[in-house]
MMTF fields as JSON, N, C-alpha, C and O atoms, coordinates in Angstrom:
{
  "mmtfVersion": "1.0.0",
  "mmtfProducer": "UNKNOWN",
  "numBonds": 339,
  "numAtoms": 340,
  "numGroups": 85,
  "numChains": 1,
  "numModels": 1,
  "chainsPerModel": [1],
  "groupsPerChain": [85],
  "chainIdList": ["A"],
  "bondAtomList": [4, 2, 8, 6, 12, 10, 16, 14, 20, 18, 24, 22, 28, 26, 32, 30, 36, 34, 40, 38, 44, 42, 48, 46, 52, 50, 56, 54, 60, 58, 64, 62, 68, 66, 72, 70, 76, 74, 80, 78, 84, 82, 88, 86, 92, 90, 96, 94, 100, 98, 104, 102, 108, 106, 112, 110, 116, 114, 120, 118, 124, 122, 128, 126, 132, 130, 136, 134, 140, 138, 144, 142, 148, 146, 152, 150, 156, 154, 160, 158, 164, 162, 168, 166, 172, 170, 176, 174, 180, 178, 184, 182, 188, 186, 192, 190, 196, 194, 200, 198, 204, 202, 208, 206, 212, 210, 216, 214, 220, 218, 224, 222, 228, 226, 232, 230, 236, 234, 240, 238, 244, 242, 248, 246, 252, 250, 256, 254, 260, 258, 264, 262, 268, 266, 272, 270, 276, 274, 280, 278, 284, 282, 288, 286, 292, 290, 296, 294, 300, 298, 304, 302, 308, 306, 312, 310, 316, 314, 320, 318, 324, 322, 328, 326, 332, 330, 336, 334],
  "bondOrderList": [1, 1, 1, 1, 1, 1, 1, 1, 1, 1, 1, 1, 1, 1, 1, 1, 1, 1, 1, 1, 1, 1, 1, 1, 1, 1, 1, 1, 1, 1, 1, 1, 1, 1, 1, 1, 1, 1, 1, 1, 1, 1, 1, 1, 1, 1, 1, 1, 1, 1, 1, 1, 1, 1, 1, 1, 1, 1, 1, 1, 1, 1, 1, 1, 1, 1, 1, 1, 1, 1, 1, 1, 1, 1, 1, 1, 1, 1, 1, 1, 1, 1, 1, 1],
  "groupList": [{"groupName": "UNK", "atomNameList": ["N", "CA", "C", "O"], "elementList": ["N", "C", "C", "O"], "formalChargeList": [0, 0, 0, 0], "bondAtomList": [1, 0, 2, 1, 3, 2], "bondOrderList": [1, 1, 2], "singleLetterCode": "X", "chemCompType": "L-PEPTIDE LINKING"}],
  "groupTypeList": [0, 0, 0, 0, 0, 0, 0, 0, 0, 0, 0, 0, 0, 0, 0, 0, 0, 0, 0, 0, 0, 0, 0, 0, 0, 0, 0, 0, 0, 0, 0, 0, 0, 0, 0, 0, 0, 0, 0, 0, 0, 0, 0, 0, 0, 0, 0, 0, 0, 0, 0, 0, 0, 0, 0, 0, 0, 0, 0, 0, 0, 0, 0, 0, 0, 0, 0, 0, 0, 0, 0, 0, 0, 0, 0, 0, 0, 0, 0, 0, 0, 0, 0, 0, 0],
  "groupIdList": [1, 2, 3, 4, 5, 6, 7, 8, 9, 10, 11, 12, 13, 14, 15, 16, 17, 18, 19, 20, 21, 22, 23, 24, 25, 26, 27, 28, 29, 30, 31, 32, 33, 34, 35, 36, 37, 38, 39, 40, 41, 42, 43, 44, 45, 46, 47, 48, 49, 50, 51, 52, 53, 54, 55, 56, 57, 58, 59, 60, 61, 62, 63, 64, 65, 66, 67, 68, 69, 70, 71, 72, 73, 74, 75, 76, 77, 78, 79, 80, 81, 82, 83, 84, 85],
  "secStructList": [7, 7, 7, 7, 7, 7, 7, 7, 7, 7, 7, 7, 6, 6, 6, 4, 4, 4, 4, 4, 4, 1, 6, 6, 1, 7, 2, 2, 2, 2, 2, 2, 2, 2, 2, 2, 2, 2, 2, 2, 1, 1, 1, 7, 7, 1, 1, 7, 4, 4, 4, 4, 4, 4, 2, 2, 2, 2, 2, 2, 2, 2, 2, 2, 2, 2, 2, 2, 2, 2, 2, 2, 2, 2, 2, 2, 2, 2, 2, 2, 2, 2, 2, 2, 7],
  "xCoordList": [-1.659, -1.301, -0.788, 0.043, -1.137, -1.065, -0.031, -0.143, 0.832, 1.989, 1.86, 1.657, 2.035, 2.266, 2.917, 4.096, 2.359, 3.245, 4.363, 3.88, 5.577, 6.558, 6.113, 5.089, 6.663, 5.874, 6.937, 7.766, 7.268, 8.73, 8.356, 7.679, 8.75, 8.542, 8.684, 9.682, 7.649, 7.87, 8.921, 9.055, 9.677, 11.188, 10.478, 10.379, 10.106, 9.854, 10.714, 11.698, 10.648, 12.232, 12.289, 12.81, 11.729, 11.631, 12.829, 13.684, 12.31, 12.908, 14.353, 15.231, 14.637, 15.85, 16.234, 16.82, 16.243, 17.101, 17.484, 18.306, 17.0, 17.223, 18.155, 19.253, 17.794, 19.006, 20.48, 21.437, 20.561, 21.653, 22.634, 23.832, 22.03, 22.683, 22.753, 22.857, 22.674, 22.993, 24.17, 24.234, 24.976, 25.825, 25.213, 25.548, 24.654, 24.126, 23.931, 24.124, 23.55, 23.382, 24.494, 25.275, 24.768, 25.553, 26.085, 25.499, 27.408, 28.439, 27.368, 27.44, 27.07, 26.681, 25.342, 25.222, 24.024, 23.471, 23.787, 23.537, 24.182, 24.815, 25.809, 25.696, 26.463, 27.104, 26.69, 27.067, 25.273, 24.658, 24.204, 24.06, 23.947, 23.452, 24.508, 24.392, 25.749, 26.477, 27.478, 28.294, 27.428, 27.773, 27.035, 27.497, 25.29, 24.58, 25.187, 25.887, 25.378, 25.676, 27.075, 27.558, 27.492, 29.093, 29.009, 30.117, 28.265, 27.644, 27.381, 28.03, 25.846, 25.18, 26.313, 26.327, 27.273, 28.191, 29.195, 28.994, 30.034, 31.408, 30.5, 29.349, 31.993, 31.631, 31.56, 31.3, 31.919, 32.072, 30.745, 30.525, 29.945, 28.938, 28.563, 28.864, 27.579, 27.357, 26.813, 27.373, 25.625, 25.083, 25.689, 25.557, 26.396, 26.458, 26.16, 25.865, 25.615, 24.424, 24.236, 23.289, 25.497, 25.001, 23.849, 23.628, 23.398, 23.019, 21.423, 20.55, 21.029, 19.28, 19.228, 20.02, 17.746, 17.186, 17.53, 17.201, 18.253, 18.767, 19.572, 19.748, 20.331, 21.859, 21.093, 21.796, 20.289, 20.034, 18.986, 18.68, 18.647, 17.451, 18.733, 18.235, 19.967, 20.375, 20.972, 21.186, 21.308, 21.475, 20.167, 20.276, 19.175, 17.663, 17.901, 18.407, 17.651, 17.749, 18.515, 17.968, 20.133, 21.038, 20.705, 20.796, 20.29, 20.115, 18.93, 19.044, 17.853, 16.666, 16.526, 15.622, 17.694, 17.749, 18.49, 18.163, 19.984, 20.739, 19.809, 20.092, 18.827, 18.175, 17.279, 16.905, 16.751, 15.891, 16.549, 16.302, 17.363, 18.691, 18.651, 18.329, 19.123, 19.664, 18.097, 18.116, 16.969, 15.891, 15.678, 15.281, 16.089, 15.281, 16.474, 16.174, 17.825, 19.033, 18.46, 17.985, 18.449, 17.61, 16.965, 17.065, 15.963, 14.602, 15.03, 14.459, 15.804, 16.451, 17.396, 17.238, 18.158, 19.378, 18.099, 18.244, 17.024, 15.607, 14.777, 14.322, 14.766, 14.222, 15.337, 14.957, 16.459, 17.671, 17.485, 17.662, 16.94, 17.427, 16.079, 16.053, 15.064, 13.498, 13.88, 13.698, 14.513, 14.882, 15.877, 16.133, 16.29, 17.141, 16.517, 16.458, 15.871, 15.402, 14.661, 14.229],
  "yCoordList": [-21.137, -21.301, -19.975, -19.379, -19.519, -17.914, -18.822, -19.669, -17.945, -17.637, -16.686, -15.474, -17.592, -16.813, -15.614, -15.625, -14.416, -13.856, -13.815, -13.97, -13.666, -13.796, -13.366, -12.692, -13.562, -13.028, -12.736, -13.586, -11.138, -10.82, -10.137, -9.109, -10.656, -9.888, -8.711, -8.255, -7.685, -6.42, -6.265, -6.856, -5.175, -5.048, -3.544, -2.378, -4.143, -3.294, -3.15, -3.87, -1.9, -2.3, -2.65, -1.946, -4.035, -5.001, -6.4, -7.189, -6.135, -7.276, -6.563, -7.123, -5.402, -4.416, -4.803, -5.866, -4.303, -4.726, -6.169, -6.319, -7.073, -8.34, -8.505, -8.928, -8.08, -8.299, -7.765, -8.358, -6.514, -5.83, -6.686, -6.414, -7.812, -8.649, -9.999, -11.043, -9.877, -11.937, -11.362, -10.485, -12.306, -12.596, -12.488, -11.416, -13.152, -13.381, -12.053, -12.036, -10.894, -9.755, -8.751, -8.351, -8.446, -7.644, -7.019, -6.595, -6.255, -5.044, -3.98, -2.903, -3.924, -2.69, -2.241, -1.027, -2.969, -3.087, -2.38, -1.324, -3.168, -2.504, -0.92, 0.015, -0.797, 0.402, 1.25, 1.826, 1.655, 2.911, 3.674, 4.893, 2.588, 2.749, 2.89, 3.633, 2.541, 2.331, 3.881, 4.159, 4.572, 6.187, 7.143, 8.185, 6.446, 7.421, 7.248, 8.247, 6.318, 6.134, 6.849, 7.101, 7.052, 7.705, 8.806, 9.341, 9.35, 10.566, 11.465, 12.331, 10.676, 11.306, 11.352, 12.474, 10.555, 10.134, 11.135, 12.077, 11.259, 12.21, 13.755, 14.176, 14.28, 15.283, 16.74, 17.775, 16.504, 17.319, 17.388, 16.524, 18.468, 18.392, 19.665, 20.858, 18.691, 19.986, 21.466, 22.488, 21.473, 22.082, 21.612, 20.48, 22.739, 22.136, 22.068, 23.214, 20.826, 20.068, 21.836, 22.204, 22.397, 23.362, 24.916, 25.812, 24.613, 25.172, 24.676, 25.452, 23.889, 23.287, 22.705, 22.358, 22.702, 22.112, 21.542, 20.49, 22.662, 23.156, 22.287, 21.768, 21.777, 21.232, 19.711, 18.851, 19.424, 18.164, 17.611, 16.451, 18.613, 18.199, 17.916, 16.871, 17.916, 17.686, 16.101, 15.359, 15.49, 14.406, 13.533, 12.809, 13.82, 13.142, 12.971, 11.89, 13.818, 14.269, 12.934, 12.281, 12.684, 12.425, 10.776, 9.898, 10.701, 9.396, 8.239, 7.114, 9.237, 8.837, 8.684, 8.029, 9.481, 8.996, 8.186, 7.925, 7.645, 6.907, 5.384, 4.345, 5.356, 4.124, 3.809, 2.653, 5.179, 4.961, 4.014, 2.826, 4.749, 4.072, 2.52, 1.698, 2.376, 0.791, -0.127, -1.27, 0.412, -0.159, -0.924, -1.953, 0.032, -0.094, -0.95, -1.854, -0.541, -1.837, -3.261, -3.914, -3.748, -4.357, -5.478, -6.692, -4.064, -4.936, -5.251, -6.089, -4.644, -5.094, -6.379, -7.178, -6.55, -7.416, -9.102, -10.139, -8.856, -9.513, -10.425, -11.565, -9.5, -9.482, -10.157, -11.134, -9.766, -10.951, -12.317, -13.307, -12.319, -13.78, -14.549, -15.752, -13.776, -14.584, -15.261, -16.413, -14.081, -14.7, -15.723, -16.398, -15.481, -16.979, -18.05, -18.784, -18.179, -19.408, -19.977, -21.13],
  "zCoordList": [-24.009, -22.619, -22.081, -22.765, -21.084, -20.372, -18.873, -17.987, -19.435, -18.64, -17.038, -16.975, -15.891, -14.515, -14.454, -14.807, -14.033, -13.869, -12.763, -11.641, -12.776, -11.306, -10.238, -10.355, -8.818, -7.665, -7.388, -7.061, -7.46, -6.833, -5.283, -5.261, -4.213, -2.861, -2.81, -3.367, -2.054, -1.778, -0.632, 0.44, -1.291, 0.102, 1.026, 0.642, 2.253, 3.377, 3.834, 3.668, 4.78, 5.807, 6.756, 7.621, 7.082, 8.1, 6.896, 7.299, 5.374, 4.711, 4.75, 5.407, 4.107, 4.096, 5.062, 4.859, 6.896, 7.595, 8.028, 8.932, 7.503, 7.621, 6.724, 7.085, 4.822, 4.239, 4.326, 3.83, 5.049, 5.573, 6.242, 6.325, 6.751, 7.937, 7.325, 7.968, 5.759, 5.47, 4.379, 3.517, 4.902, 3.915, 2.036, 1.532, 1.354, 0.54, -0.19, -1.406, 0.474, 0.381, -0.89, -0.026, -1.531, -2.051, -1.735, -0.739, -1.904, -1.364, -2.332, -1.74, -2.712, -3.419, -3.048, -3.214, -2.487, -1.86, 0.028, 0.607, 0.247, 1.94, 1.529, 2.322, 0.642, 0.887, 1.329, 2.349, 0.206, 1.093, 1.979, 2.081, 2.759, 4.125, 4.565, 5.54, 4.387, 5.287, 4.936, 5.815, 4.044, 3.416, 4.296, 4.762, 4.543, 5.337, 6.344, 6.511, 7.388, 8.765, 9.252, 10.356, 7.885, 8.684, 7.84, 7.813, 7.188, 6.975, 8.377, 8.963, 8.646, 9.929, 10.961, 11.467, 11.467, 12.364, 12.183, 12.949, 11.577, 10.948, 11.135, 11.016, 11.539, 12.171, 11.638, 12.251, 10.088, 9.167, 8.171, 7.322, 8.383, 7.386, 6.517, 6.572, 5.492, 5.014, 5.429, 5.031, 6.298, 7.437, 8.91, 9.374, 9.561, 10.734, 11.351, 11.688, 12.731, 13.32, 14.606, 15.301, 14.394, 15.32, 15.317, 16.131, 14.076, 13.132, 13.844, 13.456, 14.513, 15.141, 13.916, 13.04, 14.171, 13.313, 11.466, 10.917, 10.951, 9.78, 9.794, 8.692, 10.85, 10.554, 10.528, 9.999, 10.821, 11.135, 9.92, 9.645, 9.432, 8.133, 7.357, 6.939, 6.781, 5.697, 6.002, 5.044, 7.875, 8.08, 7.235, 6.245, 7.858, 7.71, 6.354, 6.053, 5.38, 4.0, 3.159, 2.27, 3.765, 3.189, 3.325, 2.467, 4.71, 5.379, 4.42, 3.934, 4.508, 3.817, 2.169, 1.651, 1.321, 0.604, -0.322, -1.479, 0.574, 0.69, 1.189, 0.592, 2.183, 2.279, 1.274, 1.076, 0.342, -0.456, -1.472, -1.677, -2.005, -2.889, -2.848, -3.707, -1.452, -1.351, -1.427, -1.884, -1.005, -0.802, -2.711, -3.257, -2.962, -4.453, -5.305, -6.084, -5.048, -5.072, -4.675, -5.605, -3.578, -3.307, -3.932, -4.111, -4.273, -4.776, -6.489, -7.187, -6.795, -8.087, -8.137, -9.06, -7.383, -7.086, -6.886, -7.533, -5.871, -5.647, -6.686, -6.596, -7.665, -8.919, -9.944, -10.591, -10.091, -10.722, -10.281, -10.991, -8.487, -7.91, -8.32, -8.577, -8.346, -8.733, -10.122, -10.516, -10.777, -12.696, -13.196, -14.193, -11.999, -12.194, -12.334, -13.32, -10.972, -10.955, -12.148, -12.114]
}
């Protein structure tokens, strides 16, 4: 007898920003995004934004891979809840 394999959902970030906003969601999961946002926000950076362009690639930079992070949190935390069941 051949065993199903699981169907774990792909996390887009249409699913990401939905999970950002449920309870159910993890603290460890939401943090990161939420490090980028007052990253980009706070007025102290590593490059400063007055700097053009330069100052603003290390926001993008920091932002994008702080969402990368949580995306893939996520889809792990996702993958626990499929194995449960």
């Amino acid at each position: 007898m051949r065993l199903k394999p699981l169907s774990v959902p792909k996390v887009t970030l249409g699913v990401w920003v939905r999970a950002l906003f449920r309870k159910e969601t993890p603290l460890y999961v939401k943090a990161p995004i939420s490090l980028a946002l007052i990253y980009t926000i706070f007025p102290i950076d590593l490059l400063p934004d007055l700097l053009g362009p330069l100052g603003f690639s290390d926001d993008a930079a920091v932002l994008g891979l702080l969402t990368t992070i949580s995306m893939s949190l996520l889809k792990h935390f996702t993958t626990q809840q499929t194995l449960k069941l």
